[in-house]
C-alpha positions in Angstrom: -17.8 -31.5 -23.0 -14.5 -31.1 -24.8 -11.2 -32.1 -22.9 -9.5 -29.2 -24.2 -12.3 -27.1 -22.2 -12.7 -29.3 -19.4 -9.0 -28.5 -18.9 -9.0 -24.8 -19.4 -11.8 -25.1 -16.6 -9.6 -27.1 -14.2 -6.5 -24.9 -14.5 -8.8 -21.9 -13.6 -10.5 -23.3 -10.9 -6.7 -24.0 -9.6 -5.3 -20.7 -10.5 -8.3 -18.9 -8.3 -7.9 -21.2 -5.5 -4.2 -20.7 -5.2 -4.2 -17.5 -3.6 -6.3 -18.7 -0.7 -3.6 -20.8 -0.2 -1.0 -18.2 0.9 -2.8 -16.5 3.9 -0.6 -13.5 5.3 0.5 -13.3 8.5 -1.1 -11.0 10.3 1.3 -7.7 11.7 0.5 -4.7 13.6 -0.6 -2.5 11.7 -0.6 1.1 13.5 1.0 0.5 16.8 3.4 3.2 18.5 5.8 2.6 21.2 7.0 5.3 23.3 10.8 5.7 23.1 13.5 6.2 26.1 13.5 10.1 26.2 10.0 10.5 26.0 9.2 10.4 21.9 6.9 8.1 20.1 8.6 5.1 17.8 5.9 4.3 14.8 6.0 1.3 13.1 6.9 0.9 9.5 3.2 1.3 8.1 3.3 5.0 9.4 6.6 5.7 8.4 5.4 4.6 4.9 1.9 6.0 4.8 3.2 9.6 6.0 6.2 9.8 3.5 3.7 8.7 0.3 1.7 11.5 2.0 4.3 13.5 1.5 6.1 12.7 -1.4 2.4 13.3 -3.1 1.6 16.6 -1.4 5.0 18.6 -1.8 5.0 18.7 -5.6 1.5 19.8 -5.4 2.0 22.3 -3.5 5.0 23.6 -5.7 2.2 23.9 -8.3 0.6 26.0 -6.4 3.0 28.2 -5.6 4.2 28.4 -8.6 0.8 29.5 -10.6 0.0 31.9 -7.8 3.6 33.9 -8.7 2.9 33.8 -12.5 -0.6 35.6 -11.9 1.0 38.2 -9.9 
């Protein structure tokens, strides 16, 4: 075997290895917390699922709005 493969080889064996190297720490995912005056606090991974909800349905439903008022 060549050196110049055997390296290619080795650097991608490394390169796949490395990211089981850097293991996440583990957060709450969906967790809610009831607030003082009787409300519900969500964490950030709510907050950011329901406003890329959102931010995707609203301009769809422009679209629709606005096709249904041309065909009228």
């Amino acid at each position: 075997m060549r050196p110049e493969t055997l390296r290619r080889g080795l650097v991608l064996a490394v390169l796949m290895a490395v990211p089981a190297l850097a293991v996440a720490q583990a957060l709450p995912a969906l967790t809610t917390t009831p607030a003082a005056n009787g409300g519900t606090t969500y964490s950030l991974t709510i907050q950011t699922l329901l406003l890329m909800t959102l931010l995707s349905f609203i301009p769809a439903m422009v679209l629709m709005m606005t096709s249904f008022t041309r065909i009228i």
